[in-house]
Every structure is written in structure tokens, then in C-alpha cells.
C-alpha positions, 0 to 999 in steps of 0.5 A, a space after each residue: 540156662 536154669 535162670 532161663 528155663 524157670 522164666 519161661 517156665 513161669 512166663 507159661 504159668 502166668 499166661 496159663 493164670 491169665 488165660 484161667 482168669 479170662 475164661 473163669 471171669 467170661 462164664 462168671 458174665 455169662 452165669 450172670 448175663 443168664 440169671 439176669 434174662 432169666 430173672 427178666 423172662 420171670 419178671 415178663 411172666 409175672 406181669 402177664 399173670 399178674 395183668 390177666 388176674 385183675 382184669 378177671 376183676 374187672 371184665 370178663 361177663 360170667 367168666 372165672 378162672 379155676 387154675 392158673 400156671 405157667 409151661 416153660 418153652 424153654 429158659 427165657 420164653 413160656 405161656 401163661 394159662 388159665 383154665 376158666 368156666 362159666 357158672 350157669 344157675 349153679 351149674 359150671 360149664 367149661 369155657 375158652 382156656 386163657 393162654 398168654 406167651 412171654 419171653 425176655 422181650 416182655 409180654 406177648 400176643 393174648 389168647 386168641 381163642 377167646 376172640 369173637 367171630 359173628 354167627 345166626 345172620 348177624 346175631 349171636 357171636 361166638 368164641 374162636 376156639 370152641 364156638 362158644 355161645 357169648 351172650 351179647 350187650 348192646 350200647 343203648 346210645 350208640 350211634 348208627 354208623 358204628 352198629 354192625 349187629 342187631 339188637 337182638 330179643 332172646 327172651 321169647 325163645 329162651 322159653 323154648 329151650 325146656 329142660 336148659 339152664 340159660 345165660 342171658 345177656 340183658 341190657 336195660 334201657 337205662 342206668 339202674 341201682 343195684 336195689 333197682 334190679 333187685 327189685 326188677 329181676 325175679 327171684 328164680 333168677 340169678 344175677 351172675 354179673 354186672 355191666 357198667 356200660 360205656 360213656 361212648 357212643 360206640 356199639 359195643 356188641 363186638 367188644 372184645 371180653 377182657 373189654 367189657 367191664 364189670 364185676 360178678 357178685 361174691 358168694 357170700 352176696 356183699 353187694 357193698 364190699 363187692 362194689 367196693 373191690 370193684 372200684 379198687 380193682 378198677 382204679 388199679 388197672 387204670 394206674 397199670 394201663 391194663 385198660 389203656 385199650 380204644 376202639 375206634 368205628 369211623 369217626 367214634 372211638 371207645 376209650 376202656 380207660 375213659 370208661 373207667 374213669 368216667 364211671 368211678 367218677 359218677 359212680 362213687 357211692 354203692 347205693 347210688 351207682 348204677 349199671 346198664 346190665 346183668 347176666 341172668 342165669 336160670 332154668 329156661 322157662 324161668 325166662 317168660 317173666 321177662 317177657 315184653 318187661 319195659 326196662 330191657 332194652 335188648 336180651 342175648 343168649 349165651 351158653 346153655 346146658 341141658 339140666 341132669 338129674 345130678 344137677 343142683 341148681 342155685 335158683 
């Protein structure tokens, strides 16, 4: 009778053992299957982050990000964030936050107030959040079938805005060195980015900002090393596929990646490579010394802002 109650006594001890371990090993798997999926959402944010901030190297006309972070929604979703502004003759403006969603199934949709809606009968564009004014390039070589704006020529009424410091959007009328436009653009106006242009033959005046590719000069104005860090930079995002966008109109396509590559192609000496347009930024009446000059080929109005007495202006 003792023999039989101590087999069932550790009959019940075993089982309690078993059942201990099954229940210590399921929360040992799930402890790890939740450091792994938090681990993977981690992952998912850094690639979002890590994407946005080199395409800021590569695209984005007068547009810089002053901080970054990430708000968790909760452990495996969240949003990446960026707060940026604009660089008008010395003075920041602020600009469209960037905001970019991730979770344990990977990156997710980018910002959406930075898209572009069309405004002033077909001639300006302007940012989805707060309306800001986006300075526009056109493709000189664009076919007639793709062109959904005209080709605008702002020069004349940037003069009218007295008292301003003006972004402007110059597309030249061909190719030129960054010596050439040294020597075309006044020296009371600053050059704020570079455009490379497009291979294609699409319009590109409703091209999306992260898709507009270019590089805006250092402080310390190394034109060399600048060009340099741009080509690195963009020979990263072709090997990372953040410039594997097209954009197609009727039958045309724009391929980001063949741009890319087309132009690191022709393009590998900083003396000789050439660009197909600026951001200009200024005081507004600086803008007359442009006007009826043959090499624009098209001049758009970005943002503006009115010129306190506390301002310092770097032209």
C-alpha cells in the first residue's frame, strides 16, 4: 500500500516535472520567436532610415533633413521621421516632414505629404501636406505626348517679388560643366543644387522629389569632393535598388536606374561632367540679371520668404 502511494505520488511529481518543462520550453519559444520579430521589425526600421538617408544624397532639389527618429507604435510596427527644411539664400524655411511606416513585414508606404499636386492653371506644383511651392525642371528632350505642363518662365516675375529671398528652378538648354555655370550664374546668387537631368524622353515636371536626382554643394564649397560623394552615393543606390523606380507616359518610360547609370557612365570626371540644372536661391531683384539669358531653357518658382531685418543672407 506505501509502495503504491509513493509510485503515485511520483507518478504526479513526473507529470508536474513534464508539464513544467513543456510550459518552461513554449515561453523559452515564444521569448525567442519575440526577440526574433522584434529583432526583424528592427531590421525593417533601419533599412527604411537607412534607404531615406542616401537617397537625401542623391535626390531631393534643396531639401535637408535636420533630425531623424523613430516612434514605435507598438513592438513590431512604428515610423520612421524626418524633419527637413530648405536653405533660401542663408535663410531655413521649413519643409514637408518625411515619415516612412515599417513592421515585421518589411518596410511600408513612404510619406505622402510630400507628393506633388498641380496648381496656377498647369503651372506650378505644389507639396500635398502644406502646399508648399516645389520649384519645377523640365526635360529639354521630352516628347510631346508625355508633356502635361508648360514650360514656365518665372524669371520675369521673380523681380516682382521685392523684399523676398527666392528658390528658383533653372533648367538650361543643354548640358553644362560645373565651371561653365560658375561662370553663367551671377555671383549674388547661390547655387543650392544640381540637377543631372534624364536620359529619356519623359517629361519630367511631375516627377516625384526622391526621383529627381542630384547633389547640393558642401559647405566648405569642394565642388571635387562633393561630385565625388556623389557618384559614390549614387553607385550605392543602384546596388541597393533605391533607384530601381520608372515612370512610364503612354509609350515612354523613365527608368531612375538607368539614369543613374547612364549618367556615372558619361560622367566619370568632375571636370568634364555636366549638369541640365541649378536651384538658384537669392533676393528676388537679384533674379533680373537672368532675364532673356539664352542658356535657360525654363525658370520655375519654388518657396519664398519675406527678408526680416534679423536675417543673414549668404549672397
Amino acid at each position: 500500500m506505501i509502495l503504491k502511494k509513493l509510485a503515485t505520488k511520483n507518478k504526479r511529481k513526473n507529470r508536474l516535472k513534464t508539464v513544467g518543462i513543456s510550459v518552461g520550453m513554449m515561453l523559452i519559444s515564444a521569448l525567442i520567436i519575440f526577440l526574433g520579430l522584434r529583432s526583424l521589425t528592427e531590421r525593417h526600421a533601419e533599412m527604411v532610415k537607412e534607404n531615406y538617408l542616401l537617397r537625401s544624397e542623391i535626390a531631393y532639389p534643396n531639401i535637408d533633413y535636420t533630425t531623424w527618429g523613430f516612434e514605435a507604435n507598438s513592438e513590431f510596427t512604428g515610423t520612421f521621421y524626418s524633419h527637413r527644411s530648405k536653405n533660401i539664400d542663408g535663410i531655413s524655411v521649413p519643409f514637408e516632414e518625411y515619415q516612412g511606416n515599417y513592421s515585421i513585414i518589411g518596410p511600408m508606404s513612404a510619406s505622402q505629404n510630400e507628393g506633388l499636386e498641380e496648381g496656377d492653371s498647369n503651372s506650378s506644383n505644389y507639396t500635398h501636406g502644406n502646399l508648399y511651392k516645389v520649384p519645377i525642371f523640365y526635360n529639354v528632350n521630352a516628347s510631346a505626348k508625355t508633356v502635361s505642363m508648360e514650360v514656365t518662365q518665372d524669371i520675369s516675375k521673380v523681380a516682382e517679388m521685392t523684399g523676398q529671398a527666392v528658390e528658383v528652378a533653372i533648367t538650361f538648354d543643354k548640358p553644362y560643366t560645373y565651371q561653365e555655370i560658375t561662370d553663367m550664374v551671377p555671383d549674388n546668387l547661390l547655387v543650392n543644387w544640381y540637377w543631372i537631368g534624364t536620359s529619356s524622353t519623359v517629361d519630367t515636371a511631375n516627377l516625384a522629389l526622391d526621383a529627381q536626382l542630384g547633389f547640393a554643394p558642401s559647405s566648405i564649397n569642394d565642388y571635387a569632393a562633393d561630385f565625388k560623394n556623389f557618384k559614390s552615393n549614387l553607385k550605392k543606390a543602384i546596388e541597393s535598388g533605391v533607384v530601381d523606380s520608372r515612370y512610364s507616359i503612354e509609350d515612354e518610360t523613365l527608368s531612375l536606374e538607368d539614369d543613374a547609370k547612364t549618367y556615372l557612365k558619361n560622367n566619370s570626371n568632375y571636370k568634364t561632367a555636366t549638369f541640365s540644372g541649378v536651384i538658384l536661391t537669392g533676393r528676388a531683384e537679384n533674379f533680373a540679371q537672368l532675364e532673356d539669358k539664352d542658356w535657360i531653357y525654363a525658370s520655375n518658382i519654388g518657396q519664398s520668404v519675406t527678408i526680416q531685418p534679423y536675417h543673414t543672407l549668404t549672397k
